[in-house]
C-alpha positions as CSV (number, residue, x, y, z in Angstrom):
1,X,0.0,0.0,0.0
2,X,1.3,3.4,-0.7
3,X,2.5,5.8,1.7
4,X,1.3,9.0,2.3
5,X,3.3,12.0,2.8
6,X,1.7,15.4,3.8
7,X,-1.7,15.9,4.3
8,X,-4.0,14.6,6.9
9,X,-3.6,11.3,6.5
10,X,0.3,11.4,6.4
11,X,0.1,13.6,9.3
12,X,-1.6,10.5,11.3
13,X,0.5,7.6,10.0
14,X,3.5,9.7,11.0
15,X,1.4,10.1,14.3
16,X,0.7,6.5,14.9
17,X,4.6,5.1,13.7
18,X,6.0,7.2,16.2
19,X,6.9,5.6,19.6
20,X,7.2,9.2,20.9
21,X,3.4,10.3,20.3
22,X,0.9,10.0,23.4
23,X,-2.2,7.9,23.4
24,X,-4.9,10.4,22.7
25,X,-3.1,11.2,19.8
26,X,-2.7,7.9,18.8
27,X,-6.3,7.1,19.0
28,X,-7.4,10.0,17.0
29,X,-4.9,9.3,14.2
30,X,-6.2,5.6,14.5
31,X,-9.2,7.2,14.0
32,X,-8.5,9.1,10.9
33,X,-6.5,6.5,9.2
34,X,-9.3,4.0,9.3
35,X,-11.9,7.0,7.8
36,X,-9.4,7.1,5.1
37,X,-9.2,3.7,4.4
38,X,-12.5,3.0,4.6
39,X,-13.2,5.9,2.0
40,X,-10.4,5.9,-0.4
41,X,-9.1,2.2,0.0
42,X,-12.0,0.0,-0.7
């Protein structure tokens, strides 16, 4: 699958690969990842 760089979702994969970001975060870039690949991955 491709990566994305920039941008919301890239924002949030960044978010989630990171050991350094705090839960909360996490979750909401969880969040918005799975939008994503719901919407634009089918």
């Amino acid at each position: 699958m491709a990566v994305h760089h920039g941008g919301k979702v890239g924002k949030a994969g960044k978010t989630l690969a990171s050991k350094s970001s705090s839960k909360p975060a996490k979750s909401k870039a969880g969040t918005t990842l799975a939008n994503h690949k719901a919407k634009c991955h089918k």
